[in-house]
Backbone bond lengths (Angstrom), bond angles and torsions (degrees), N, CA, C in turn:
res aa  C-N    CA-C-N  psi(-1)  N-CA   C-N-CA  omega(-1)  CA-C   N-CA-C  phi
1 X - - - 1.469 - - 1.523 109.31 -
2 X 1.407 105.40 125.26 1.721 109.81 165.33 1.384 126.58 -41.42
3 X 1.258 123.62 162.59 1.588 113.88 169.91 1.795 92.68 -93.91
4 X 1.846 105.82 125.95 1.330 89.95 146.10 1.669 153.04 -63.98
5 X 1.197 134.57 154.06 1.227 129.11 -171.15 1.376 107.21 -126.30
6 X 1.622 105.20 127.75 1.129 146.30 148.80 1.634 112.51 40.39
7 X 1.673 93.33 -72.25 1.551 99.74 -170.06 1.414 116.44 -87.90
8 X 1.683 105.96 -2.74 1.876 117.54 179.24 1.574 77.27 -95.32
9 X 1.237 158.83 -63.04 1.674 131.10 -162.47 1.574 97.93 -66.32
10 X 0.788 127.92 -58.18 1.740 113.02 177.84 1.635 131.25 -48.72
11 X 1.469 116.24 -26.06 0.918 106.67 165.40 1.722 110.91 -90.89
12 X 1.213 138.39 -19.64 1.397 141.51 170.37 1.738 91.76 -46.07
13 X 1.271 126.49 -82.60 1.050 147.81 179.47 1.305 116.15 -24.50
14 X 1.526 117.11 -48.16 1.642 134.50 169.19 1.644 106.47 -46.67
15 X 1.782 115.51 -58.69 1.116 142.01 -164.57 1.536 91.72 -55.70
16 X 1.700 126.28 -60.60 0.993 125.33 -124.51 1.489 90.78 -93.24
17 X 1.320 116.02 -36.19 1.318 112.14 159.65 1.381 133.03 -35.29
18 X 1.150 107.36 -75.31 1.098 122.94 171.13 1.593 128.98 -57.16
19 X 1.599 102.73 -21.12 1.828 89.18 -174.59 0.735 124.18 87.17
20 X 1.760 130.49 -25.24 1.643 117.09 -145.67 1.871 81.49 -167.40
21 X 1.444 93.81 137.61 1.836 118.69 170.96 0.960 94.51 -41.29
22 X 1.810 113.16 -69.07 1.589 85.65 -129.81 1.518 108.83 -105.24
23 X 1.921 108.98 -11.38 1.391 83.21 160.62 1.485 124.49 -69.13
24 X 1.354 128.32 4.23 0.934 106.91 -177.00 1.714 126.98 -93.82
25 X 1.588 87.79 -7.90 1.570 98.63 174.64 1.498 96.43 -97.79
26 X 1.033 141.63 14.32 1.483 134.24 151.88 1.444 105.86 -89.82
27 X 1.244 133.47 -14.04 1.706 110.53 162.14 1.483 119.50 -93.18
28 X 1.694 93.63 -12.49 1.556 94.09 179.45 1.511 106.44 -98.04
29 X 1.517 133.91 23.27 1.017 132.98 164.44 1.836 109.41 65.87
30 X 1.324 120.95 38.81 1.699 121.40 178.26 1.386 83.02 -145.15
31 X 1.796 83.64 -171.77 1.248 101.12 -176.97 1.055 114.75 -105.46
32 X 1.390 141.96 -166.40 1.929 127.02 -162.07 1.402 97.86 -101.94
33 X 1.580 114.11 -26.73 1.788 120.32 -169.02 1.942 87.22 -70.20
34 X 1.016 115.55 -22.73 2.094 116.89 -173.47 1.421 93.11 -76.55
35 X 1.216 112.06 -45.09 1.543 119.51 -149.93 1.675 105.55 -80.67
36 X 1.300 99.31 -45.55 1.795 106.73 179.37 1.759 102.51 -70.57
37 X 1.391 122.07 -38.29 1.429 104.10 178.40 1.401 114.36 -94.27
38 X 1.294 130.15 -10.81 1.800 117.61 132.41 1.188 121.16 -38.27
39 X 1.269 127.67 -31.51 2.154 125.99 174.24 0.962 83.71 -73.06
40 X 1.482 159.98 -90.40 0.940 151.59 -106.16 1.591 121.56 -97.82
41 X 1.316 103.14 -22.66 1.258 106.62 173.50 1.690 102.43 -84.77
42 X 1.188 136.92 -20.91 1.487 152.48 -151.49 2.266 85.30 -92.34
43 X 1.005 98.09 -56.93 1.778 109.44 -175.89 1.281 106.30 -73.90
44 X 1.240 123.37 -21.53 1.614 104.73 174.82 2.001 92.88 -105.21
45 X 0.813 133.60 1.53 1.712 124.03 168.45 1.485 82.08 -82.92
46 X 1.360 131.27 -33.42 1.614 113.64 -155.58 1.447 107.26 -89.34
47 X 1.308 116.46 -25.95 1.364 137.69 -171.70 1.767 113.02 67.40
48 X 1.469 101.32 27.91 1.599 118.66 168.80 1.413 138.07 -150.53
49 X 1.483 125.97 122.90 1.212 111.03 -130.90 1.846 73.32 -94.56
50 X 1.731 102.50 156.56 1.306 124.59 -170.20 1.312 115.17 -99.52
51 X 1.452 106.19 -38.60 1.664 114.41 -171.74 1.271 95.36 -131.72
52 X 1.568 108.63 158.17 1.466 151.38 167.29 1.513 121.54 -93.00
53 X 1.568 123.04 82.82 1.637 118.10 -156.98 1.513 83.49 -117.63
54 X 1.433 113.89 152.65 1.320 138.63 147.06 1.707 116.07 -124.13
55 X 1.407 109.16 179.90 1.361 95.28 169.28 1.696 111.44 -78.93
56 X 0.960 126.31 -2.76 1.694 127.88 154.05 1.697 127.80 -70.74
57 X 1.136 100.24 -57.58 1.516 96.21 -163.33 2.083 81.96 -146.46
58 X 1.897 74.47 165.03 1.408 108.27 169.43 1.207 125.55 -120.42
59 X 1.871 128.62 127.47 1.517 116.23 -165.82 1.262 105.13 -151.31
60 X 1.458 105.70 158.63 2.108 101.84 -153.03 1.833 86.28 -100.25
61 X 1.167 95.52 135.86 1.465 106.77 152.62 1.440 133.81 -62.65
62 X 0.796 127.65 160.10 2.003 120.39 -167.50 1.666 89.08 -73.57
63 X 0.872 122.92 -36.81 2.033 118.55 163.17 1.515 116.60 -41.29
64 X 1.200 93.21 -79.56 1.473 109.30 159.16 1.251 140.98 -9.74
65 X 1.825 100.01 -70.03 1.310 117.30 177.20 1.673 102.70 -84.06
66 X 1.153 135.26 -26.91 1.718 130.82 169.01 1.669 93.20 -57.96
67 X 1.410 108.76 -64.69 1.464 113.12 -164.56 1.879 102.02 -41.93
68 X 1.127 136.89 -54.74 1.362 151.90 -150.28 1.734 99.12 -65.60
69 X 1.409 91.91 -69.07 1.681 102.07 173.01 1.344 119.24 -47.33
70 X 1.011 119.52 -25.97 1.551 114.95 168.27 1.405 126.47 -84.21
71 X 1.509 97.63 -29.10 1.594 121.41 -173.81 1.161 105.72 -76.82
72 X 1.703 143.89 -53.60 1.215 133.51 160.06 1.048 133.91 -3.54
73 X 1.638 100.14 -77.36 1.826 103.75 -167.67 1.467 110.94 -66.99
74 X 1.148 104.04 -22.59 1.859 110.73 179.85 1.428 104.44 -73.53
75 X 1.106 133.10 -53.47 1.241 132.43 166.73 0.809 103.23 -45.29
76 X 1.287 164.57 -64.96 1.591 160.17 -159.10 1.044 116.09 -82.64
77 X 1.120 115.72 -18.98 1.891 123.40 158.74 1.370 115.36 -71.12
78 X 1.432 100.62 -50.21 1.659 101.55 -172.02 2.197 100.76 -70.55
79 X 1.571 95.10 -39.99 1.885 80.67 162.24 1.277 126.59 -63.70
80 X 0.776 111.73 -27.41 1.648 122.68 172.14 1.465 107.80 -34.20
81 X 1.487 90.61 -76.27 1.719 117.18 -160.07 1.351 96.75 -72.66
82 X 1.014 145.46 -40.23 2.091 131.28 172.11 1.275 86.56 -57.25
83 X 1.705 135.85 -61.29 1.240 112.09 -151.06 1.393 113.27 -65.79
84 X 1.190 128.99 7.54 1.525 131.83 -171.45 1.462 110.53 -109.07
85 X 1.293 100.77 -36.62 1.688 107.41 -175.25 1.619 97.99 -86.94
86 X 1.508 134.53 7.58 1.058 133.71 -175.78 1.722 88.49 -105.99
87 X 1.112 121.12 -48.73 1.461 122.61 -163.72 1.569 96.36 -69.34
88 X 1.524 131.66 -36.00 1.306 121.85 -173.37 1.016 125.33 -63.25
89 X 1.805 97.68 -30.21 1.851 122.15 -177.85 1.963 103.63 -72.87
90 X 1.472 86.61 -32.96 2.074 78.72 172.72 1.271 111.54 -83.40
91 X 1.358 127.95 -19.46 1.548 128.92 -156.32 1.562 90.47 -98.40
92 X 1.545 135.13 96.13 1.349 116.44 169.38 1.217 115.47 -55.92
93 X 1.295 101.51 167.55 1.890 118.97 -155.98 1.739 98.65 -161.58
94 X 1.147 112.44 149.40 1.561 117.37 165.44 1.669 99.50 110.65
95 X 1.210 103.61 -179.83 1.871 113.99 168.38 1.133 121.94 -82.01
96 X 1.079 124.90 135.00 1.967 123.17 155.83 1.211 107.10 -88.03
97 X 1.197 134.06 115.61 1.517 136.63 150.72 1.426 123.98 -84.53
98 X 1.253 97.58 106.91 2.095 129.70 -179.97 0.877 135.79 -72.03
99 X 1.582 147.45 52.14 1.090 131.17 -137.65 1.805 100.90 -95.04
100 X 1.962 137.77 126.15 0.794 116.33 153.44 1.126 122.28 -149.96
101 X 1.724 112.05 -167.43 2.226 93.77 178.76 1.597 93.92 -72.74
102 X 1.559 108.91 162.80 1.269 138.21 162.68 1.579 110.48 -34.44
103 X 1.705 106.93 -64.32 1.579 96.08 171.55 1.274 143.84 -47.95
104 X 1.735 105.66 -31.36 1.642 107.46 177.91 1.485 93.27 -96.64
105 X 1.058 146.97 -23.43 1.555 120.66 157.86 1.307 113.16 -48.64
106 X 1.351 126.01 -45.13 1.737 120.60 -168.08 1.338 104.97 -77.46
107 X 1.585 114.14 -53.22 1.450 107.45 -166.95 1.596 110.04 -70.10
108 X 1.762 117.62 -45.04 1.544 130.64 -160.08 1.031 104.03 -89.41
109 X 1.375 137.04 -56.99 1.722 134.67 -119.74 1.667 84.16 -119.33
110 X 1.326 128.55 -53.08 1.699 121.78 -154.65 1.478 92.83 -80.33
111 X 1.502 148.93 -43.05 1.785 135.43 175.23 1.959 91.82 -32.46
112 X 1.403 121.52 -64.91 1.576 115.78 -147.25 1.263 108.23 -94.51
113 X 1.425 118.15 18.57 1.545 117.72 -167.78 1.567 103.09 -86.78
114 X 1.053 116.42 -41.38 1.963 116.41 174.59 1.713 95.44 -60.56
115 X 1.081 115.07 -63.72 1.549 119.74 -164.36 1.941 99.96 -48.33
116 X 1.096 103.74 -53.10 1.900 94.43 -176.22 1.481 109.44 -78.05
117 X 1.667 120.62 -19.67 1.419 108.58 -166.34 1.846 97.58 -83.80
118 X 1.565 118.28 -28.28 1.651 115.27 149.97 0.864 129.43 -30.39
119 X 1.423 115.24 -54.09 1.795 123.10 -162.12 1.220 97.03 -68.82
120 X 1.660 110.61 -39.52 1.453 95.61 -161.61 1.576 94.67 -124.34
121 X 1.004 135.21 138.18 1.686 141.31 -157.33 1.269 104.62 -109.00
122 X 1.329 105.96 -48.95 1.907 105.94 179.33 1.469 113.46 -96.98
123 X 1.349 119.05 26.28 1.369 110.88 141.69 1.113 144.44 -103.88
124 X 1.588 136.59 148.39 1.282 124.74 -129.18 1.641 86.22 -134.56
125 X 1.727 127.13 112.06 1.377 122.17 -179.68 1.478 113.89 -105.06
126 X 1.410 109.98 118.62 1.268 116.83 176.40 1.674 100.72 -96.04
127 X 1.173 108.65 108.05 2.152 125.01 158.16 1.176 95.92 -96.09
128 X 1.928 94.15 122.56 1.542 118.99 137.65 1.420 146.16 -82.33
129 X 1.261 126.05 71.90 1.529 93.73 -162.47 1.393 114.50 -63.77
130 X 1.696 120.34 156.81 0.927 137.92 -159.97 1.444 131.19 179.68
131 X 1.036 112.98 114.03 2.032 123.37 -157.28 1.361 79.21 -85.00
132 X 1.275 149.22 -76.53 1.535 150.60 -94.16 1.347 115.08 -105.11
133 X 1.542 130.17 88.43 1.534 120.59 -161.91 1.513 116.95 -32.40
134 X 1.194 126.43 130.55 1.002 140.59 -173.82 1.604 120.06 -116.00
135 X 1.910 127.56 133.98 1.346 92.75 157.72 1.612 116.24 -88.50
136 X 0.825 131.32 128.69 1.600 140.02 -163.95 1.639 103.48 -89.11
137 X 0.736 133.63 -15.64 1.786 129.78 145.94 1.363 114.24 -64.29
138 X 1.603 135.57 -54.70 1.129 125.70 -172.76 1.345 103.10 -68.56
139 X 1.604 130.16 -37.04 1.453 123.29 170.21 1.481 131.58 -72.50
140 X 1.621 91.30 -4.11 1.984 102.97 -178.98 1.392 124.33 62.32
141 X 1.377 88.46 40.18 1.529 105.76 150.77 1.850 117.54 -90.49
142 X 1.282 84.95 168.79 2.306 87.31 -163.50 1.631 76.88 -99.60
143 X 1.651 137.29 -32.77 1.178 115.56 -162.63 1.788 100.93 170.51
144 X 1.453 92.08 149.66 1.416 88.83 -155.08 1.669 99.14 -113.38
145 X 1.556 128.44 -153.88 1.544 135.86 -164.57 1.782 97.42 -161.37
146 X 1.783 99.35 123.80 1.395 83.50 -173.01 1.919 69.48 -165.70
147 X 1.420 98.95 168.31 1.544 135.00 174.77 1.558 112.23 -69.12
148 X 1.150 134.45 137.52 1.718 107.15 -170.12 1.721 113.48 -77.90
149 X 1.680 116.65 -2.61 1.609 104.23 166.42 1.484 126.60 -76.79
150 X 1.247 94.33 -14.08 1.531 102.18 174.32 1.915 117.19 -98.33
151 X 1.267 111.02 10.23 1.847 107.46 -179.94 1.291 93.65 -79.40
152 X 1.290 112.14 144.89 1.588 132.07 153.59 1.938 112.53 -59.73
153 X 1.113 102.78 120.95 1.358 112.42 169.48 1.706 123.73 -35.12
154 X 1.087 124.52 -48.24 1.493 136.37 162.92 1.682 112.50 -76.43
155 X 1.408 140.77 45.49 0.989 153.12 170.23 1.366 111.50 -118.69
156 X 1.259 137.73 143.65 1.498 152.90 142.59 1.286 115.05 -49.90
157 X 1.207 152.16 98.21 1.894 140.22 -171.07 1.338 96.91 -109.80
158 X 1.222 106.09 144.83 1.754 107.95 170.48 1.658 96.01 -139.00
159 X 1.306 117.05 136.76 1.622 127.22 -179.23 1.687 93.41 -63.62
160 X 1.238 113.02 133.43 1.497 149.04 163.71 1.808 111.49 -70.06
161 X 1.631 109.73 -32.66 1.265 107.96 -173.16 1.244 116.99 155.06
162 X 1.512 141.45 141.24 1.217 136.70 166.26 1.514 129.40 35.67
163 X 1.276 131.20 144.85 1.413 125.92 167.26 1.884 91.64 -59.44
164 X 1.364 117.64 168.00 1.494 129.46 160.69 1.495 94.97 -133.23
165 X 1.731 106.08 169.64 1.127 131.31 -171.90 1.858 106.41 -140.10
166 X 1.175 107.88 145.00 1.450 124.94 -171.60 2.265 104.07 -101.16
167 X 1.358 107.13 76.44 1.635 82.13 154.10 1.285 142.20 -91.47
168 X 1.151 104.62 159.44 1.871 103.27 172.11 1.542 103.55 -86.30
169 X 1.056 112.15 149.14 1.658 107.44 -172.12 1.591 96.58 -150.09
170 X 1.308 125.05 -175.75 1.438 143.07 -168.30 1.931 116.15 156.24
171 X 1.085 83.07 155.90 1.832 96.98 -160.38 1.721 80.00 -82.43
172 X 1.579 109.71 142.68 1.501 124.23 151.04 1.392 113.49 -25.69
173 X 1.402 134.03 -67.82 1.096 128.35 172.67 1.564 142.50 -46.80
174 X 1.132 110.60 -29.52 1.552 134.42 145.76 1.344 117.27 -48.29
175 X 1.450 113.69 -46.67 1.503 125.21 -167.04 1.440 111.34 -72.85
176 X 1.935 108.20 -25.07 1.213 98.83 -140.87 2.055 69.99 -108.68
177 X 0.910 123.19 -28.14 1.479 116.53 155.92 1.236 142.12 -24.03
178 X 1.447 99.30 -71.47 1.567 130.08 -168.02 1.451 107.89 -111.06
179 X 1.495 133.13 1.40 1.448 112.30 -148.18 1.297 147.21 48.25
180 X 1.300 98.51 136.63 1.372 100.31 175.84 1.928 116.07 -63.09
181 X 1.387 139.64 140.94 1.115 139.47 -164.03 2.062 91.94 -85.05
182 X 0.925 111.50 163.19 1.794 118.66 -179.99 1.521 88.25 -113.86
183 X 1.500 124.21 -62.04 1.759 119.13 -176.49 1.493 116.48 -125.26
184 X 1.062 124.51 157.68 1.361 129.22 -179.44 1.460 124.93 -28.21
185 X 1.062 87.06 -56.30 1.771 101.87 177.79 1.556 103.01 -58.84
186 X 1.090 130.06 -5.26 1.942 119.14 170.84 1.423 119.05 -68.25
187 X 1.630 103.60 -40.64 1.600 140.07 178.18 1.407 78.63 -20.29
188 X 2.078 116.88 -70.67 1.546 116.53 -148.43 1.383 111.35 -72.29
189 X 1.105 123.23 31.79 1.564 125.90 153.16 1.785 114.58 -136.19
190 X 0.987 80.42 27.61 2.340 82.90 -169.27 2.070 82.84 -128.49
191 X 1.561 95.69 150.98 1.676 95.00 176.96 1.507 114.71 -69.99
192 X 1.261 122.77 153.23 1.796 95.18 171.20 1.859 86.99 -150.99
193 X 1.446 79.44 164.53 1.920 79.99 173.03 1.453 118.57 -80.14
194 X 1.583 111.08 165.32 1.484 101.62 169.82 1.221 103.36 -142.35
195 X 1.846 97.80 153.81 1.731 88.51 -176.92 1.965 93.17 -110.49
196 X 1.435 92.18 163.37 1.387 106.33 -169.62 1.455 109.02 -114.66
197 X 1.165 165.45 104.16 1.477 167.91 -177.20 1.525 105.53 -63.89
198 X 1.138 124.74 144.06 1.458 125.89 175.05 1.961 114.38 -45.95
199 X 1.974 85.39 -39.86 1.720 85.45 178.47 1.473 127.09 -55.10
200 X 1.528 93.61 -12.01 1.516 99.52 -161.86 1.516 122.38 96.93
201 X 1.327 114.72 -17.63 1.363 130.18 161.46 2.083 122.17 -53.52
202 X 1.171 102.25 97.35 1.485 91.60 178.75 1.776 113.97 -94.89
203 X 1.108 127.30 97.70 1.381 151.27 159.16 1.737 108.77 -18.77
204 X 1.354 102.40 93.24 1.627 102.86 173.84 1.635 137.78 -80.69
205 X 1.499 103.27 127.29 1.410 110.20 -157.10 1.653 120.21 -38.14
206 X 1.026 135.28 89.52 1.846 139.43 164.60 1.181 105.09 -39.73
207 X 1.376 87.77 142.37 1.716 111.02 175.51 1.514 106.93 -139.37
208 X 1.040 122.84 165.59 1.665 128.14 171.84 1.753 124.44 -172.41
209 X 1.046 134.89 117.69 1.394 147.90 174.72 1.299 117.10 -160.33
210 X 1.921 103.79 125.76 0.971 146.14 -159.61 1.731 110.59 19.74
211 X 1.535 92.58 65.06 1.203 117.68 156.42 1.517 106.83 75.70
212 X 1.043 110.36 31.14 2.039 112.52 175.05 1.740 89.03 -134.12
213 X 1.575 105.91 136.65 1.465 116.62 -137.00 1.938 69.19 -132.23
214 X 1.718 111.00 131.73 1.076 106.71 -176.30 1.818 104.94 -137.91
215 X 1.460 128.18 98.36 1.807 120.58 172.14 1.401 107.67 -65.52
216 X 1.251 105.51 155.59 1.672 114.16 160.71 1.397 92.83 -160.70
217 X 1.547 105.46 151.26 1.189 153.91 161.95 1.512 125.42 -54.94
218 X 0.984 131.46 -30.65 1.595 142.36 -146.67 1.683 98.05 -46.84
219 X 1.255 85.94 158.45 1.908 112.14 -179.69 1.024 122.89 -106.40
220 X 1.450 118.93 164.73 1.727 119.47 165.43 1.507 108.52 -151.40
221 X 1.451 97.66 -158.47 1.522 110.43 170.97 1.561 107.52 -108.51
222 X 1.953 116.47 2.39 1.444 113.97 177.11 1.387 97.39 -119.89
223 X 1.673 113.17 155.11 1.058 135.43 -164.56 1.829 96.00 -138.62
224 X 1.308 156.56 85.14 1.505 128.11 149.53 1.895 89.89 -147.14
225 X 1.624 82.86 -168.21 1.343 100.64 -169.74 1.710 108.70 -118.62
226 X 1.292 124.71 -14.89 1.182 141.64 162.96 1.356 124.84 -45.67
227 X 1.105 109.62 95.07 1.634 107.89 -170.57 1.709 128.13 -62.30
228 X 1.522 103.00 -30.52 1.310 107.42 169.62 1.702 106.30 -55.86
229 X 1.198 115.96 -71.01 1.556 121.62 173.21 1.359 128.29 2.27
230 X 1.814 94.74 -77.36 1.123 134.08 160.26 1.787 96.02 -26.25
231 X 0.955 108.66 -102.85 1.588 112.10 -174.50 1.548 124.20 -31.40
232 X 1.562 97.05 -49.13 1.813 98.77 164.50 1.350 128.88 -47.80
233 X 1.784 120.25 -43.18 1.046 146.65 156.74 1.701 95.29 -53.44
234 X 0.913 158.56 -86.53 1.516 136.50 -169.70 1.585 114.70 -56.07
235 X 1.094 118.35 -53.70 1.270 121.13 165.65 1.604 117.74 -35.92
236 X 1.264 113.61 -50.89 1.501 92.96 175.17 1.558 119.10 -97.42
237 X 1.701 115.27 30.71 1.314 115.64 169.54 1.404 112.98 85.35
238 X 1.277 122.57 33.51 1.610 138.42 -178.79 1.544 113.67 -73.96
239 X 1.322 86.32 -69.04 1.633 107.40 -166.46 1.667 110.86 -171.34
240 X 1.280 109.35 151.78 1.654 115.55 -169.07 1.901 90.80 -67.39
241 X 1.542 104.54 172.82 1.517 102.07 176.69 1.351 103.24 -162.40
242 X 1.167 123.57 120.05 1.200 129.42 177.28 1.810 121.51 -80.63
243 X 1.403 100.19 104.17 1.734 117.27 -171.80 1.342 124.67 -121.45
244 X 1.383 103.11 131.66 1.405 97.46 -177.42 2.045 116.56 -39.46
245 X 1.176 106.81 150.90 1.845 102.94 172.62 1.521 123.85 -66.12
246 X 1.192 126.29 -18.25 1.651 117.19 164.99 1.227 119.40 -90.37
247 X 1.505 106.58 6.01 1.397 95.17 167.60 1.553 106.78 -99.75
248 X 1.902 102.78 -46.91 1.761 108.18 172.00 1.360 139.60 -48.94
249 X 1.064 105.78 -46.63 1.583 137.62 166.78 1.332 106.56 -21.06
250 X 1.419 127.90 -87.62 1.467 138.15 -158.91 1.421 88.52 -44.70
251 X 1.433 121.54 -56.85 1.620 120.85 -149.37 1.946 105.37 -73.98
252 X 1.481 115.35 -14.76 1.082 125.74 -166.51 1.235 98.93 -99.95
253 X 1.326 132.08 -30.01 1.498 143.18 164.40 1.837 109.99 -60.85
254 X 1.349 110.40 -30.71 1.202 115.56 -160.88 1.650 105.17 -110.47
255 X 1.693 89.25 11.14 1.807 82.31 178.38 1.395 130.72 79.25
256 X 1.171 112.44 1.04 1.587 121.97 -164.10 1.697 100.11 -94.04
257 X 1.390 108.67 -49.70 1.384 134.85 165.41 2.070 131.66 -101.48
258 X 1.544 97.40 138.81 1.268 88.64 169.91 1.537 105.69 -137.14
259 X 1.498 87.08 144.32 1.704 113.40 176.44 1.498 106.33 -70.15
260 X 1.223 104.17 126.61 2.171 115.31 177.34 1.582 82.47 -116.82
261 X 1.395 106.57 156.21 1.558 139.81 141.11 1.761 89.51 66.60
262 X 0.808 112.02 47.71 1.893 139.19 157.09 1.666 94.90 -44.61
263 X 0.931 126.34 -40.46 1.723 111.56 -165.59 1.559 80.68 -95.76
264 X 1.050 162.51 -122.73 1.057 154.64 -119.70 1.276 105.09 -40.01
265 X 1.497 154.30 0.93 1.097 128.06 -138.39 2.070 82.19 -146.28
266 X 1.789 104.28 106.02 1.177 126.00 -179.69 1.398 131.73 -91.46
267 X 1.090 137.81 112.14 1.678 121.16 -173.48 1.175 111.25 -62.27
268 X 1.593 109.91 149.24 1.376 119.77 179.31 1.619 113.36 -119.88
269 X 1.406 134.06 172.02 1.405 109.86 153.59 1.327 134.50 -84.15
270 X 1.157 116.02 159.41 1.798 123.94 -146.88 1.684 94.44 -86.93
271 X 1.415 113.83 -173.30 1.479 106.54 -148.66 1.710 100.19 -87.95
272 X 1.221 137.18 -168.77 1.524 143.14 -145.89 1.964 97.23 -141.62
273 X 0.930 103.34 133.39 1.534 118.34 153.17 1.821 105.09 -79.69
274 X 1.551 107.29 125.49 1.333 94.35 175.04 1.583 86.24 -138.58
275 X 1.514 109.57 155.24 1.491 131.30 -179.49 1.905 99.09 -155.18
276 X 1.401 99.12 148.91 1.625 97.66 157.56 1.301 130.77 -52.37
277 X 1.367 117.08 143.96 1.393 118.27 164.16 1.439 124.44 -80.56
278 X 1.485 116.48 111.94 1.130 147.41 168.54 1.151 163.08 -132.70
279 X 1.356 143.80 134.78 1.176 133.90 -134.69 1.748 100.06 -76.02
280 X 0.982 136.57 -32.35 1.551 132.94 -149.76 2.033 82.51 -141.21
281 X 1.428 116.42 138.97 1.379 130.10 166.85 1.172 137.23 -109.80
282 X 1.136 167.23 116.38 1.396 145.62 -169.28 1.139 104.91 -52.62
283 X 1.519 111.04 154.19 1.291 111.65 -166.76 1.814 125.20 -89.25
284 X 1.729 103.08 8.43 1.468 104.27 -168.28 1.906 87.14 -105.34
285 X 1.355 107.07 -18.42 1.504 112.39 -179.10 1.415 110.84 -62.37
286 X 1.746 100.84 -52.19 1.898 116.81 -176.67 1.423 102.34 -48.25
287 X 1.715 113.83 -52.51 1.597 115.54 -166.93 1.877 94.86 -71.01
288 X 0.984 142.28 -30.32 1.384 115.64 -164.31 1.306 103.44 -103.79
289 X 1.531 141.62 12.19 1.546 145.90 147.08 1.747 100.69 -80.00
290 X 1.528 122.53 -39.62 1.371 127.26 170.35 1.503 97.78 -33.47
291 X 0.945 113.16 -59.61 1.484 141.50 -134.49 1.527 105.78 -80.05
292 X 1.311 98.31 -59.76 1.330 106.26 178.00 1.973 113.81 -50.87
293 X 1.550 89.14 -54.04 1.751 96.29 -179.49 1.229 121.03 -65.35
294 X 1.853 116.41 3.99 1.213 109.98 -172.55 1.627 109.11 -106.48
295 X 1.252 90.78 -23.87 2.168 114.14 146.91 1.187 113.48 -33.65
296 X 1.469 109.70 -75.55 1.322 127.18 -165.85 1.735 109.98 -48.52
297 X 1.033 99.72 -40.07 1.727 119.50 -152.63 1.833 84.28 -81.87
C-alpha cells in the first residue's frame, strides 16, 4: 500500500464533512470531477474504499468514519501549526543592528526606542554609537544613521525626523566677558569647542544666510565629540559651542544659555536611516522603516 498524501486526506475529510461533492470542492477551491478523483486515487493507495456515493447522497463507511475521527484532530493540528508559523513570519522577530553617531542616538533614535521596542516585543535592538564612517554590511550591521552628505550613493535613506538646526550658544557669563560675536568670523578670536573625528578630521563650523554659505575653523581649550560635554563646557562658561537645537534649546529657553548669530544659523534635514537596497529585508528592519514612515505620516 502507498503512503497517502496530504491533500487526498484533506479532501476525503472535506467530502465527509460535508456530504456532498460539490460543496465540498467549493471550499476547497476545485472542481468536484478533481475532488471525486482525489477519493479515488486516496482509496486505491489505501486499498479501502471510505465513502458510499450515489448520484443522491454521500455516506462514510465504518473505514471511513474510523479513518475521519482520527483524521480531524490531526488536521487541526497540522492547521494549527502553519497558522502559527505564518503569524511568526508576520510578527518580526530577531535583532536590528544600528549603527550611529552619538548625537542622533541621543537627540533621534533613544525618544522612539521604547515606543518601537513595544510595538514589536520580539525584537532585539543592538545601537552602536559611532562617529567614524563605516561600511555597515562588512561590519554586519542591518543599517546605519548618518547626515544626508555623508550617505553612500547605493543606499536606501529614509528621514529619521524633522529638519534640525545647528546653534552657537554660550553661558551669559562668557558673553559678558568676551562679547557677544556680530558675524562668524568673531568666533576666530572667542574660545569655542571642537569636535575631532576618529580620522582625525575636525569638521568646520557652517554657517549660512540668505544663501552665502560660510566654514570656519575656530579654536579652543576643548577638543571631544560628546555632546553632553560640549554643553557642560558652555554651561559652565568655557567656550561658545556649536549644537544641534534639541539639544540647545531647553537650556537657552531656561536661561542657562544664549543663542548668538541666529540669522546665520539655517535648518537642514535631520539625519537618514540607511540600509542596502534589496529585494527581500529582515523582518525587524521592514518593521522599524514601517515604523519610522508611520511617524512621519
Amino acid at each position: 500500500m502507498s503512503r497517502p498524501d496530504l491533500a487526498g486526506l484533506d479532501s476525503f475529510a472535506a467530502i465527509a464533512r460535508h456530504r456532498n461533492f460539490r460543496r465540498a470542492a467549493v471550499e476547497r477551491g476545485v472542481s468536484a470531477s478533481t475532488l471525486s478523483q482525489s477519493l479515488r486515487e486516496l482509496e486505491t493507495r489505501m486499498g479501502v474504499r471510505l465513502l458510499n456515493r450515489t448520484t443522491r447522497s454521500v455516506a462514510l463507511t465504518d473505514a471511513g468514519a474510523a479513518l475521519l475521527a482520527r483524521l480531524q484532530p490531526a488536521l487541526a493540528e497540522i492547521e494549527g501549526a502553519v497558522a502559527e508559523a505564518r503569524s511568526a513570519q508576520l510578527q518580526p522577530q530577531g535583532s536590528l543592528r544600528i549603527n550611529a553617531p552619538e548625537p542622533a542616538v541621543e537627540l533621534v533614535l533613544a525618544p522612539m526606542i521604547a515606543e518601537f521596542l513595544t510595538a514589536y516585543p520580539q525584537v532585539r535592538l543592538e545601537v552602536t554609537c559611532e562617529t567614524a564612517f563605516i561600511d555597515i554590511v562588512a561590519r554586519g550591521f542591518d543599517a546605519g544613521v548618518r547626515w544626508g552628505e555623508s550617505l553612500a550613493q547605493d543606499m536606501v535613506a529614509v528621514s529619521l525626523g524633522p529638519p534640525q538646526r545647528s546653534m552657537v550658544v554660550a553661558s551669559p557669563a562668557l558673553l559678558a566677558r568676551v562679547g557677544a560675536p556680530e558675524h562668524p568670523r568673531d568666533l576666530l578670536e572667542r574660545p569655542c569647542v571642537r569636535v575631532r573625528f576618529p580620522s582625525g578630521a575636525e569638521p568646520p563650523w557652517e554657517f549660512e544666510k540668505d544663501g552665502q554659505a560660510l566654514q570656519l575653523s575656530p579654536s579652543g581649550p576643548l577638543v571631544c565629540t560628546n555632546l553632553q560635554m560640549q554643553l557642560r563646557a558652555a554651561l559652565d562658561g568655557l567656550c561658545f559651542v556649536q549644537a544641534f537645537d534639541a539639544a540647545a534649546q531647553p537650556h537657552v529657553e531656561a536661561g542657562r544659555l544664549v543663542e548668538v548669530l541666529a540669522d546665520w544659523s539655517e535648518s537642514f534635514p535631520g539625519p537618514f536611516l540607511y540600509y542596502p537596497s534589496r529585494r527581500t529585508m529582515p523582518s525587524p528592519l521592514r518593521a522599524f522603516v514601517d515604523f519610522l514612515q508611520a511617524r512621519r505620516a
